[in-house]
C-alpha positions as CSV (number, residue, x, y, z in Angstrom):
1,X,73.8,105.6,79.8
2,X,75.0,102.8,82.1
3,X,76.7,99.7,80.6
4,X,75.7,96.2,80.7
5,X,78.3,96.0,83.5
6,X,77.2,98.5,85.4
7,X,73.3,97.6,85.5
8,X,74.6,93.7,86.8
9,X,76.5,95.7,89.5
10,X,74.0,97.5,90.8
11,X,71.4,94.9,90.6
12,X,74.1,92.6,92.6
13,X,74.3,95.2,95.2
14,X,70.6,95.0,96.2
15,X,70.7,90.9,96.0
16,X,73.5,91.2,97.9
17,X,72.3,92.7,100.9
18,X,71.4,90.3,103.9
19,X,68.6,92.4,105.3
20,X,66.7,92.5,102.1
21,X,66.1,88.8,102.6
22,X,65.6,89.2,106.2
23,X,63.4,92.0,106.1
24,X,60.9,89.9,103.1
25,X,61.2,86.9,105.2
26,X,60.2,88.6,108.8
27,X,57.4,90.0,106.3
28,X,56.5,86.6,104.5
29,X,56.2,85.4,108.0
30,X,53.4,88.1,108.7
31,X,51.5,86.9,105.8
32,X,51.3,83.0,106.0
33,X,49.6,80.4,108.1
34,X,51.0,77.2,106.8
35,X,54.6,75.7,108.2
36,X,55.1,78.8,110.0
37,X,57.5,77.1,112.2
38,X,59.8,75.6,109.6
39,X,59.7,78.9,107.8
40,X,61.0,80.5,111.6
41,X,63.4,77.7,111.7
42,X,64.6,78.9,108.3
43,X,64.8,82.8,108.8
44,X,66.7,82.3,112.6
45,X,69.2,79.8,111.0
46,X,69.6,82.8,108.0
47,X,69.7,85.0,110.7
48,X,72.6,83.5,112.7
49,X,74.6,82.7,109.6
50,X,74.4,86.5,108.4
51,X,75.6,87.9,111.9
52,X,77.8,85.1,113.1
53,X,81.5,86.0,112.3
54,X,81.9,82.2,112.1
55,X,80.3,82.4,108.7
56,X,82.6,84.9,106.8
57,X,85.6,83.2,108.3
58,X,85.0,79.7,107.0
59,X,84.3,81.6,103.6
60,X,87.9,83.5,103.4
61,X,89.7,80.6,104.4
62,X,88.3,79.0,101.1
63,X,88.0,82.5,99.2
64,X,91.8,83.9,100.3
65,X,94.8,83.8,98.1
66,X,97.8,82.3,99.8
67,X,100.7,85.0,99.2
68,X,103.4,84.0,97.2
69,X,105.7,87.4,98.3
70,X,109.4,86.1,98.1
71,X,111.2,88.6,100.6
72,X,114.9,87.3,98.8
73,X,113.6,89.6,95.6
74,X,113.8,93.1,94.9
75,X,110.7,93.7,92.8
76,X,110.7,95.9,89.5
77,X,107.7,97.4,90.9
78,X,105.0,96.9,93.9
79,X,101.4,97.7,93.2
80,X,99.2,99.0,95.5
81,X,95.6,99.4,94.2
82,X,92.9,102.0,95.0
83,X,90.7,102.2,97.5
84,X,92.7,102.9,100.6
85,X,91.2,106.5,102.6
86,X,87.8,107.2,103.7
87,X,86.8,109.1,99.9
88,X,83.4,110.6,100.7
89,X,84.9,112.1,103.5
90,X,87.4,113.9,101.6
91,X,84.8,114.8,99.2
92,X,83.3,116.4,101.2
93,X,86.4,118.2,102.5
94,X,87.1,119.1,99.5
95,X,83.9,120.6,98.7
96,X,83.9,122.3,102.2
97,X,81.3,120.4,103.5
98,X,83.7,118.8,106.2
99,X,84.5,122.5,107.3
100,X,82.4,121.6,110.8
101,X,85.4,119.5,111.3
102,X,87.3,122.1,113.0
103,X,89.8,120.1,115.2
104,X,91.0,118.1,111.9
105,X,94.6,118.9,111.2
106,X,96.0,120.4,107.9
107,X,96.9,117.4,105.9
108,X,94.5,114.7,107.5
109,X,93.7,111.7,106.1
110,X,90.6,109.8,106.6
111,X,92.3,106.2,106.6
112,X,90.8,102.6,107.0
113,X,91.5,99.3,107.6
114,X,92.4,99.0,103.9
115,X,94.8,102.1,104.6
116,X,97.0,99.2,105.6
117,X,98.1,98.6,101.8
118,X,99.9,101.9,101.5
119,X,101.8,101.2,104.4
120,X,102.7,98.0,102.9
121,X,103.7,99.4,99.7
122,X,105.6,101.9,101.1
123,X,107.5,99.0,103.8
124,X,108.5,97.1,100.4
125,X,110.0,100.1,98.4
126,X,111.7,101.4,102.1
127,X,112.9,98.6,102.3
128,X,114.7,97.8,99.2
129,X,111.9,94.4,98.3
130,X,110.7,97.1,95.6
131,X,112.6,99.7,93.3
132,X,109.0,101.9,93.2
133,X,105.5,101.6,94.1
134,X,102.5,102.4,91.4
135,X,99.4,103.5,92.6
136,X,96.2,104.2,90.8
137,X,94.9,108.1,90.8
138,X,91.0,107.1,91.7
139,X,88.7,109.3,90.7
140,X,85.8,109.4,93.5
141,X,82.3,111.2,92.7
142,X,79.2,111.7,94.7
143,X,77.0,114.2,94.6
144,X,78.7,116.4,97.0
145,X,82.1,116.3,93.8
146,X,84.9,114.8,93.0
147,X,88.1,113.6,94.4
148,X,91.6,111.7,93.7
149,X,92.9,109.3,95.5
150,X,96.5,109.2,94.3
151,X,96.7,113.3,95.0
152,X,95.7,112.8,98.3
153,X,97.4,109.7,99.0
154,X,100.8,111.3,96.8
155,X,100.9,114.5,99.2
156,X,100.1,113.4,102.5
157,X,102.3,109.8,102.5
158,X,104.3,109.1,99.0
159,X,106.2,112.7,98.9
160,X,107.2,112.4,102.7
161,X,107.9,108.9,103.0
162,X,109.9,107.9,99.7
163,X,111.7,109.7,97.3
164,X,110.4,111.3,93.8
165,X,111.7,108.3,91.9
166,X,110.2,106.1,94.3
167,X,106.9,105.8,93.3
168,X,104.4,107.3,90.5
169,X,101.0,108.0,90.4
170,X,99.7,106.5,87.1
171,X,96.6,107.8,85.1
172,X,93.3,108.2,86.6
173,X,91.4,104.7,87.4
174,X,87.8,103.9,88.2
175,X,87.5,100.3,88.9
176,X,90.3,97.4,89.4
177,X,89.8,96.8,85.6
178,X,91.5,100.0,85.0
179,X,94.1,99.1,87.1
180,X,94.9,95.8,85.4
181,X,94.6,97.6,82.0
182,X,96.8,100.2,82.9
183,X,99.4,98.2,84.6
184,X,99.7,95.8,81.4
185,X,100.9,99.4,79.8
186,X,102.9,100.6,81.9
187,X,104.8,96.7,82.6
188,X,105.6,97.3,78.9
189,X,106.7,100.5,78.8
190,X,108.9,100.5,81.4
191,X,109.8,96.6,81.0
192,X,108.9,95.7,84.3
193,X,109.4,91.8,84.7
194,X,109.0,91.0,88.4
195,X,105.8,92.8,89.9
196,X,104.6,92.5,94.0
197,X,100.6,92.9,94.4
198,X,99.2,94.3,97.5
199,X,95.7,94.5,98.1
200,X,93.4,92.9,100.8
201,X,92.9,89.7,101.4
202,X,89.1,89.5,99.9
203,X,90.0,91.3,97.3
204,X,92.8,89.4,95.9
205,X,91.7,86.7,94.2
206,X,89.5,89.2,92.1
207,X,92.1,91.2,91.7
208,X,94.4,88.9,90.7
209,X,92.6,87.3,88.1
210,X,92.2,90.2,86.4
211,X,96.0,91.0,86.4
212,X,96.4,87.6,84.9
213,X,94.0,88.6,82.2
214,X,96.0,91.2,80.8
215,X,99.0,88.6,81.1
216,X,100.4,89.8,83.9
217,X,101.7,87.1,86.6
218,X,102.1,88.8,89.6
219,X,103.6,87.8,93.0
220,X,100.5,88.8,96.0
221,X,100.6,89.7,99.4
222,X,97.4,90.7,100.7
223,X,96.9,92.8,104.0
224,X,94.0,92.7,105.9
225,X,94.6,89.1,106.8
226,X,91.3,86.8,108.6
227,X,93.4,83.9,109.8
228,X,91.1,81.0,110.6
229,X,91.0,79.8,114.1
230,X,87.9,78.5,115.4
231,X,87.0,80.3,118.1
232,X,83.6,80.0,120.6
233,X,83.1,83.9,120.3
234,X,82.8,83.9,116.5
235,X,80.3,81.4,116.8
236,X,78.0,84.6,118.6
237,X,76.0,86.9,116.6
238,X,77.9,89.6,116.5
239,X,77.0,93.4,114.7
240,X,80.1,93.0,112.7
241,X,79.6,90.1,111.1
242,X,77.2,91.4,109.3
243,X,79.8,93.7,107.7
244,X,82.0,90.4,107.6
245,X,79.1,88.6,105.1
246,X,78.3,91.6,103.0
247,X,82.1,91.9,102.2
248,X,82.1,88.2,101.6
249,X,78.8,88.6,98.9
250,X,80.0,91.6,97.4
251,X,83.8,90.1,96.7
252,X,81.8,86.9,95.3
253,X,79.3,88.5,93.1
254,X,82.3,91.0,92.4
255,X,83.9,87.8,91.0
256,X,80.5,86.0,88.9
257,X,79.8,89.4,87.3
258,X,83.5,90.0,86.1
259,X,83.5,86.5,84.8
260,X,80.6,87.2,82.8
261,X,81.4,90.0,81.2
262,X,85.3,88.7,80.4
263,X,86.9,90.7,82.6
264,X,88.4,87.8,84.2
């Protein structure tokens, strides 16, 4: 049975979704006679907002969390948080379903652009800004199975890059909650005063927040940086700023739903 939490997130992923709106208005447009052009007016200024990187830039630069990394400490501990690799694909390795994939390499991993917050985590603890880097053991499902981030992530970077006692793979998470929840644990445990963040840069201020929830105060340093700079070509519709507003929408509704179930 899903939880209250889960029925507002997937109702927020459908309301989030620009071409829902776009698609009903194209299709109200079909249907009515009366102030057709204001209602055209409407749906091409929508339009240019959704796809116009312009839009999701001016957001961030509100949205974004400035860092507050002080390279002159050596951290008890910098967290990286989940949600690094390609999952689904690995999935699907894993269930042999990526076994077409013939010129892949023993070892692969299928990285992203948020890939870029291991190789931040492991640059602090390599170093010396960080005695040990924490990540979160996700736990990734579809219907083709099941697989684990940190495994992946702790066999094919951590144990070649760092030494054993230079990072840990902590208990298996699900959601950012977990990882706040977790962290608040382990912080005690292992008296950790002076924690570094990592995460990306539309992601933080969610993040964050819910780190401060369970008490913890953090210092950030998000990857993935937008920097605003006005520029004549973001002001074009592009096919990637579509991307650009849907991560914008889903970070923001991310942010109302937390807050309203007290997560943050």
């Amino acid at each position: 049975m899903q939880s209250f939490e889960d029925i507002l997130r997937n109702i927020a992923l459908i309301l989030i979704n620009p071409l829902v709106y776009l698609t009903a208005g194209l299709l109200f447009l079909t249907l009515t006679k009366k102030h057709r052009r204001f209602f055209t007016a409407s749906l091409t200024l929508v339009f240019y907002l959704v796809f116009a990187p312009l839009s999701s830039n001016v957001f961030m630069k509100f949205w974004a969390v400035p860092d507050t990394y002080n390279p002159k400490t050596q951290y008890d501990a910098v967290v990286v948080l989940a949600g690094a690799i390609n999952m689904e694909w690995h999935i699907r390795e894993k269930s042999g379903k990526a076994g077409e994939n013939i010129f892949m390499p023993v070892n692969y991993v299928r990285t992203t652009q948020q890939t870029e917050r291991i190789l931040a985590g492991i640059y602090f603890v390599k170093n010396g800004h960080a005695k040990k880097l924490l990540f979160g053991d996700w736990a990734a499902s579809n219907s083709a199975g099941t697989a684990h981030e940190g495994q992946i992530i702790s066999g094919r970077y951590f144990s070649q890059l760092l030494e054993s006692n230079q990072y840990e793979v902590y208990g298996e998470v699900k959601r950012t909650t977990d990882e706040a929840f977790k962290m608040k644990k382990i912080a005690e445990e292992q008296k950790l005063k002076k924690i570094l963040l990592v995460t990306s840069q539309s992601h933080m201020k969610r993040a964050l927040a819910m780190f401060k929830k369970q008490g913890l105060s953090p210092d950030t340093f998000s990857v993935n940086k937008r920097i605003f700079v006005f520029s004549f070509d973001d002001i074009l519709p592009k096919g990637y700023g579509l991307n650009a507003t849907y991560e914008s929408l889903y970070e923001l509704s991310g942010y109302v739903i937390y807050k309203l179930t007290g997560k943050l």
